[in-house]
C-alpha positions as CSV (number, residue, x, y, z in Angstrom):
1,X,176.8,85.3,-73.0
2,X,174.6,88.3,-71.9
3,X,172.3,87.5,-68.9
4,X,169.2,88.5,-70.7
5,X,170.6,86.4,-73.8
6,X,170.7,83.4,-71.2
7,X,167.2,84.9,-69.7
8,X,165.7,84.7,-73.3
9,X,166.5,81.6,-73.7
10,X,165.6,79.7,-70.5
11,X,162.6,81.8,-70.9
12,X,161.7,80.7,-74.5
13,X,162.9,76.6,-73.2
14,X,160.4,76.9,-70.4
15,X,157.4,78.0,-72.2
16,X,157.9,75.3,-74.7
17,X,158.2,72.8,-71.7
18,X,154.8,74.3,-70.5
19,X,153.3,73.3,-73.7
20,X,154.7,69.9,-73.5
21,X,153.0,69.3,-69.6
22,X,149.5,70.1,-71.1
23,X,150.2,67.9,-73.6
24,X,151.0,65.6,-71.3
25,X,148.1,66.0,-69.2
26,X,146.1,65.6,-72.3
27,X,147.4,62.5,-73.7
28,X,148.3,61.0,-70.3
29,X,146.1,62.1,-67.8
30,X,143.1,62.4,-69.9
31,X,142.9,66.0,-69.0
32,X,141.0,67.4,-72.5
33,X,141.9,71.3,-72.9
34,X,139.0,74.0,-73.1
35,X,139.4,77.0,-75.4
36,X,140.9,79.1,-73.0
37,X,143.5,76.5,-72.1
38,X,144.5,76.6,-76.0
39,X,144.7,80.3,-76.1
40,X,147.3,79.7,-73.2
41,X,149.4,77.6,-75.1
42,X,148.9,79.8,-78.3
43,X,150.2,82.4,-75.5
44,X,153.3,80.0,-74.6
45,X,154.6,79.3,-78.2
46,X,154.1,83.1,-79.2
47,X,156.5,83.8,-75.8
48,X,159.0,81.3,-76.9
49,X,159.2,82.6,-80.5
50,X,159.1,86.4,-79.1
51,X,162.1,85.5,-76.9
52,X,164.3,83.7,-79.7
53,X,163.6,86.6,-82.2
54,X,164.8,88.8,-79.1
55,X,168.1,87.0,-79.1
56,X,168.7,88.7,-82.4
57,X,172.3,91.1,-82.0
58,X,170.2,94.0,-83.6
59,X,168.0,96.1,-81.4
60,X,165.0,96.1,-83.4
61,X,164.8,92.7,-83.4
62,X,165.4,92.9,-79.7
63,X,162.5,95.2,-79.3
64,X,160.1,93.2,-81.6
65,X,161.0,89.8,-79.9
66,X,160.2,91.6,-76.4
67,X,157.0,93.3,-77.5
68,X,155.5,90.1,-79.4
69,X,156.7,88.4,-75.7
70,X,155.0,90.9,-74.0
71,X,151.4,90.7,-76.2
72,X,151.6,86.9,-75.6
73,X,152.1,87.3,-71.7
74,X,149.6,89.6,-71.1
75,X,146.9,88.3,-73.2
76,X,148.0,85.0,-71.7
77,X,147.5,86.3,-68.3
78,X,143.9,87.8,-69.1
79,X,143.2,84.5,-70.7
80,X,144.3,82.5,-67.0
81,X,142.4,85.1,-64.9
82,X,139.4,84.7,-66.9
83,X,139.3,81.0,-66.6
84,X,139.9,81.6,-63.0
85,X,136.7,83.6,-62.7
86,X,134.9,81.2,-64.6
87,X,136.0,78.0,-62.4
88,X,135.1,80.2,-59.3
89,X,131.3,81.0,-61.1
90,X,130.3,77.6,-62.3
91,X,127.1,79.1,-63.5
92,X,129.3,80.3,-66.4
93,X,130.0,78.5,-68.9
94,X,132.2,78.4,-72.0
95,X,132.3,74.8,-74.3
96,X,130.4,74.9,-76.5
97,X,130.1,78.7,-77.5
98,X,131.7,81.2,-79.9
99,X,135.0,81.3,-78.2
100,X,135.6,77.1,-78.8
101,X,133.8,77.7,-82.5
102,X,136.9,80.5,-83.2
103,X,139.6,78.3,-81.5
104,X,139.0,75.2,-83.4
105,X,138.8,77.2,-86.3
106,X,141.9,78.4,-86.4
107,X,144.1,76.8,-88.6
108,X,146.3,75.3,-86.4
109,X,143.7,73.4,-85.3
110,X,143.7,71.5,-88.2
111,X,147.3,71.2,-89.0
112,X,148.0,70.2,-85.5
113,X,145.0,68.8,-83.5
114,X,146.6,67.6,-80.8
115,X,148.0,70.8,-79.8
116,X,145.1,73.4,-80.9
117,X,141.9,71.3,-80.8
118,X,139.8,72.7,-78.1
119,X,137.4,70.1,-76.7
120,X,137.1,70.6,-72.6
121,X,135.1,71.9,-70.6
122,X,137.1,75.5,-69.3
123,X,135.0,75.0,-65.4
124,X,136.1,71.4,-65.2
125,X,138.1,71.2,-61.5
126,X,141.2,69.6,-61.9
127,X,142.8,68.4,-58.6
128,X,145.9,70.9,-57.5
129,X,149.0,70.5,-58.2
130,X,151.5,71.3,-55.6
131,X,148.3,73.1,-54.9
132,X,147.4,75.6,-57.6
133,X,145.0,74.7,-60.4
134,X,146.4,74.8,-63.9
135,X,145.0,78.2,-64.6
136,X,146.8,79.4,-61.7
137,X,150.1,77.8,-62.4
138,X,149.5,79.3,-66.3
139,X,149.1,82.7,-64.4
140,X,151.9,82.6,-61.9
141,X,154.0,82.2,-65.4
142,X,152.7,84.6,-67.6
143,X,153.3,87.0,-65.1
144,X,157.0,86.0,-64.6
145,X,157.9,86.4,-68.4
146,X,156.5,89.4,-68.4
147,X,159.0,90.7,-65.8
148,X,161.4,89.2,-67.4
149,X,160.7,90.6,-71.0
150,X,159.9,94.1,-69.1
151,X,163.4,93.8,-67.3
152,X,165.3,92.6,-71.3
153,X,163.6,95.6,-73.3
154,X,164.4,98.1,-70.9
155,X,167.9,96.9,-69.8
156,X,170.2,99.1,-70.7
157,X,167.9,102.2,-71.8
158,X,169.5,105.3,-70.3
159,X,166.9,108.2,-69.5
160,X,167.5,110.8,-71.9
């Protein structure tokens, strides 16, 4: 098996994994996600299914995989750093407001609640862990698969 076939995968296992632990934290810890934090785990599962379509023997599908990875990462990223600025400016706020209306819209929302329902509060301080916030932790990954998908669409390319 290729590295980046065994990258892929690991990559596509570990974002799933993420979406269990804020499940977790949800259902567990009592730890109610804001929109923002839902747009993260849409973020997650779109990484996961961008990496297995990437698995694919044809390069199209390669490319596609990577590039749906890559949209996912990115956004995801801008999604982490925004919550970021908002739990360092508490004077912001985002519950109740256009952004939570659109998430819990969605239908996903419906069809799986406890996934997709967005019902926190995205400036709520959560005590570190191993001592990053959530947002940070959600960043710190983001910008690892995107490496990683950066490093599996271009492997291989020779300049022309």
């Amino acid at each position: 098996m290729k590295k980046s076939s065994i990258a892929l995968i690991l990559m596509a296992i570990a974002s799933l994994s993420l979406v269990g632990v804020a499940l977790y934290f949800q259902q567990v810890e009592r730890m109610l996600p804001c929109p923002l934090c839902v747009i993260q785990r849409y973020a997650f599962i779109l990484i996961a299914i961008g990496s297995l379509i990437a698995l694919k023997d044809s390069p199209l599908a390669r490319k596609l995989g990577c590039c749906l990875g890559l949209y996912a990462s990115i956004t995801g990223a801008g999604v982490a750093l925004h919550q970021l600025y908002v739990i360092a400016h508490p004077d912001i706020k985002c519950g109740i407001d256009p952004v939570q209306v659109a998430v819990n819209n969605l239908p996903f929302a419906d069809w799986l609640p406890t996934v997709f329902y967005a019902e926190g509060m995205c400036g709520t301080p959560y005590d570190p862990i191993l001592g990053l916030s959530i947002p940070q932790w959600s960043l710190s990954w983001m910008v690892m698969f995107t490496l990683v998908l950066l490093v599996v669409l271009f492997k291989g390319r020779r300049p022309s």
